[in-house]
Every structure is written in structure tokens, then in C-alpha cells.
C-alpha atoms as one frame of an Amber mdcrd trajectory, in Angstrom:
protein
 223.963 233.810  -7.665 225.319 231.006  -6.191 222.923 228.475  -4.228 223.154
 227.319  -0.624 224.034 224.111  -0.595 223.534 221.652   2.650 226.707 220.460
   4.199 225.688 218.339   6.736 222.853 217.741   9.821 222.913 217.368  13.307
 220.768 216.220  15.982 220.304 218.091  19.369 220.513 216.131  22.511 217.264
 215.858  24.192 215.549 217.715  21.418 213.450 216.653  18.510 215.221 219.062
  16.262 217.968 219.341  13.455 220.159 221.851  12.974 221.539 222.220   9.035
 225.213 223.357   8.038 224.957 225.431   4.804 227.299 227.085   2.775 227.161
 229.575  -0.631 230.537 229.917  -1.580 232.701 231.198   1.518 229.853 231.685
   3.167 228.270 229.196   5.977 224.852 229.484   7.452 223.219 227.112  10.612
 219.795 226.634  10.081 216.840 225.362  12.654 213.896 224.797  10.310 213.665
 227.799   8.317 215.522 230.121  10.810 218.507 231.112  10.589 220.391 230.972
  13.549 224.259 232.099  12.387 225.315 233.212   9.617 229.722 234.037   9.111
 228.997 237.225   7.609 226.515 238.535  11.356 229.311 238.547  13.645 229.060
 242.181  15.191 227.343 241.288  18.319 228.820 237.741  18.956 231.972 240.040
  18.815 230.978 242.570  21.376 229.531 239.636  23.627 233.116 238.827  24.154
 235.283 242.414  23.730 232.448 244.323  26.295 232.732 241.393  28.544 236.406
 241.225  28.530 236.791 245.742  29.248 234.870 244.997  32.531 237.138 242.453
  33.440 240.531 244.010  32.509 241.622 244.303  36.009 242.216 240.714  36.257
 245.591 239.472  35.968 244.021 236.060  35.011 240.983 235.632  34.072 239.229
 232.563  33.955 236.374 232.657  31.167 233.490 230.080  30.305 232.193 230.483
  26.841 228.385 228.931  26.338 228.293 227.702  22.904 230.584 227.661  20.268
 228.907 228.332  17.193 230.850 230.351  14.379 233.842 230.988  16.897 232.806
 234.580  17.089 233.267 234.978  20.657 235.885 232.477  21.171 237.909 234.559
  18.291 237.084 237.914  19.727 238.125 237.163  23.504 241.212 235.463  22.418
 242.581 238.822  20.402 241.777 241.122  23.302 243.381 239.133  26.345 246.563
 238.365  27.574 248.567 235.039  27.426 247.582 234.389  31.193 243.852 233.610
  30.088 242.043 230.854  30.148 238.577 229.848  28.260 236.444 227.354  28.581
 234.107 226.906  25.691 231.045 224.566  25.816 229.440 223.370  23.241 226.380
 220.786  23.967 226.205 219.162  19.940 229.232 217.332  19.096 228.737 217.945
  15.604 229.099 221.455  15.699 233.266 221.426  17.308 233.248 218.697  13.784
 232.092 221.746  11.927 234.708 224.259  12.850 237.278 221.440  12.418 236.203
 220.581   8.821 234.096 222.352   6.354 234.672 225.793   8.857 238.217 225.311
   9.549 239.162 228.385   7.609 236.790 230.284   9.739 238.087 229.034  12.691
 241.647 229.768  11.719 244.095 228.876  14.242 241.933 229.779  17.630 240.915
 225.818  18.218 244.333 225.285  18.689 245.214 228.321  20.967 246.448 226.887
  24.650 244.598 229.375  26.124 240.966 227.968  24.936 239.392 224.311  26.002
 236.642 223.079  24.190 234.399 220.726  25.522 231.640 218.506  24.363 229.425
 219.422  27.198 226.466 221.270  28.762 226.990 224.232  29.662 224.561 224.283
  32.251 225.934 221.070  34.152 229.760 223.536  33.474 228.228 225.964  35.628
 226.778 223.778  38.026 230.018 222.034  38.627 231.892 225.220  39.359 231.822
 227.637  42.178 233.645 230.668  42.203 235.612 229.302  39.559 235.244 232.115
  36.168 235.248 236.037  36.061 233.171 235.964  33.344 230.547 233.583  31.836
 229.542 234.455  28.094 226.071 233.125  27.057 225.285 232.871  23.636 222.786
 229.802  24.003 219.514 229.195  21.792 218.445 232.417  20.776 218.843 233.978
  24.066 216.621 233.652  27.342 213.326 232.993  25.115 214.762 229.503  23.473
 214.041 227.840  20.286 215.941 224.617  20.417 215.891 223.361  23.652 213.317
 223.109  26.770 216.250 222.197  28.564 217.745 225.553  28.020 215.269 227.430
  30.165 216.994 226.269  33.287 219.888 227.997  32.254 217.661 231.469  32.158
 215.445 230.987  35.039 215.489 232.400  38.546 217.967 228.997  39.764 220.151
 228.720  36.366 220.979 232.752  37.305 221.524 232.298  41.118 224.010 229.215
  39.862 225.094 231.281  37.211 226.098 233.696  40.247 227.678 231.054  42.624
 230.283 230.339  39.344 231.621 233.732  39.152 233.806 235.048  41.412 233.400
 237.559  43.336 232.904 241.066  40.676 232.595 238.238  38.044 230.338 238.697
  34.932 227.699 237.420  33.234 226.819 238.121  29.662 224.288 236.992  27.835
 223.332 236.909  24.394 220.149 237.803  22.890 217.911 238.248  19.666 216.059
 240.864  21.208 215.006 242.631  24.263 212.972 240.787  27.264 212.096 243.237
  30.166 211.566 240.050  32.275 214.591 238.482  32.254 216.155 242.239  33.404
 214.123 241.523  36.282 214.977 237.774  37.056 218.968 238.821  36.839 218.119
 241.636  39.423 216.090 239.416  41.345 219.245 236.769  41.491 221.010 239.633
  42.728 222.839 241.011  39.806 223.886 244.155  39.226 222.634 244.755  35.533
 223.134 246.747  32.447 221.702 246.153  29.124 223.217 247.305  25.425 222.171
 247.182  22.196 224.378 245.971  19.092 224.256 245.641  15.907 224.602 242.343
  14.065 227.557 243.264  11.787 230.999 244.778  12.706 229.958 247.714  10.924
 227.147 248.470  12.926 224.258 248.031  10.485 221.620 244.911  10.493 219.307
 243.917  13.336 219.780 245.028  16.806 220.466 242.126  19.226 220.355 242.720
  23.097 222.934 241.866  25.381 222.520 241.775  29.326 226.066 242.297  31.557
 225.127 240.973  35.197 227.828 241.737  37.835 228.063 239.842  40.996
């Protein structure tokens, strides 16, 4: 078998933690510690983050989308195949190192969606995105530290907590959504997005395309 080998580190701003960039063969693998937080061959529910977002906003003629995170490029890959050329996406992506990553050693993952001039990335946090932005997206896609119950960042929790979701809401405009990534269920934060006045719906996916591996959560708040 081949071994993993360690590509490179990173640092998280404001965090005393460093993310690893592994690969084994064509394979890559981020690593916090000894969890794994990506992997290229778990991209089922990333996926659906974006395509299930994307079906309740078909109606849009031009739809305005904020990515949180940019990871693998699952969702960034998946929402550029399903819309039109009148799109626009803006990804965020808080560790510099990581948009280095899908430029280098991940480029062939990547493929040619960096350079697609209907996606923006940005070295940025996502939360300060949102907070600069009202009414501006139809749909904001949250794939941000594990979901609402974090493992990189205590700075994420604002993003997940009663004031990140009612600024979450004031960015969308008006039947805008909000989806949000998760490693699992959380009956609370169901509650917080109805309490912020969210319509809600939650679905279960599967962390490969073929529908097999863990089940990962994803909430889809309406405004």
C-alpha cells in the first residue's frame, strides 16, 4: 500500500491549531490532529450541499451564491455544473494556505473551476462576508468546521449562534437559502434556525456519490 505522505501545514487564524495536507498517490487528505476532516474520495454530501441548494433556487434568473469554505472544491465544483452562465459565487475561504492548495499540489482536483468567471475566491471570513452584505445572495452554503458543533475555531460559533443566523438571514434575499453543512445531527441548532425565523428542513446524505459511508446532516433554512 502506498503511505500518506505530508504535503504541507497550515496555521489557522486566531486558532492554536494546524491543519496537515496529505496525499497517497492521487489521493489528498486534510488533517486536524488525528481527524480527518476531507478526504477527495468523501465528496457525496459536499456535492449535495451545493446541487439541493441550487433545485430550491432554480427560479432565479441570477443567482447570487456565497460559498463558506473552500476546502476540496466540492461545492464550488458541484454548483458551477448545475447553474447557468448568469451566476455568480462567492467562495470564502478564511486560511490562505488552503486557495495555495487547490492551486498547487490539488490543481488537478480543482480542474478548471478556479478559473471559471462565474466564481470569486476570497481570502476572507466568511462571517465578516455575511456581515458586510444585506440582501445581497439567494443562497449561502456553509460547510465551516465540522458543522455548528466546531473543532477548529471558537470563532466559528458566532457564525452558528442565535446572531450569526439572524445575520445569516439579513444576507439572503428575500426566499434566499441557507445551507449548512454538518457531521451529524444537532436537534438544537434545528431550533436556533427556527428561532431566527427560518423556515427549516433537514436531510440526510451520504458521504460518497454513491450513497454509501457515514451519514452527514444538512440543514436548508429559507427566509
Amino acid at each position: 500500500m502506498i503511505p500518506w505522505q505530508q504535503i504541507d501545514t497550515a496555521r489557522v487564524p486566531d486558532a492554536n491549531v494546524e491543519l496537515r495536507l496529505m496525499r497517497r498517490g492521487a489521493e489528498f487528505s486534510m488533517m486536524l490532529g488525528q481527524n480527518e476532516l476531507m478526504n477527495s474520495r468523501l465528496s457525496g454530501s459536499e456535492e449535495a450541499l451545493a446541487t439541493l441548494a441550487c433545485r430550491r433556487i432554480e427560479a432565479v434568473k441570477r443567482p447570487h451564491l456565497l460559498i463558506g469554505g473552500l476546502g476540496m472544491g466540492f461545492t464550488l465544483r458541484a454548483a458551477l455544473a448545475v447553474l447557468g452562465p448568469e451566476a455568480r459565487i462567492v467562495v470564502a475561504e478564511l486560511v490562505p494556505a488552503v486557495i495555495a492548495w487547490a492551486k498547487g499540489p490539488m490543481a488537478a482536483i480543482f480542474g478548471d473551476s478556479l478559473g471559471d468567471p462565474r466564481a470569486t475566491i476570497q481570502s476572507a471570513d466568511v462571517i465578516e462576508v455575511i456581515q458586510a452584505h444585506a440582501s445581497a445572495f439567494d443562497a449561502i452554503l456553509l460547510d465551516v468546521d465540522n458543522g455548528p458543533e466546531g473543532l477548529i475555531r471558537k470563532a466559528n460559533d458566532a457564525l452558528y449562534d442565535i446572531k450569526g443566523l439572524k445575520a445569516i438571514r439579513r444576507s439572503l434575499r428575500p426566499g434566499g437559502v441557507a445551507a449548512v453543512w454538518s457531521s451529524g445531527p444537532n436537534a438544537l441548532f434545528s431550533k436556533r434556525l427556527r428561532d431566527a425565523g427560518f423556515d427549516v428542513k433537514e436531510v440526510a446524505v451520504r458521504a460518497t456519490a454513491k450513497r454509501s459511508g457515514a451519514r452527514h446532516v444538512i440543514w436548508f433554512a429559507t427566509k
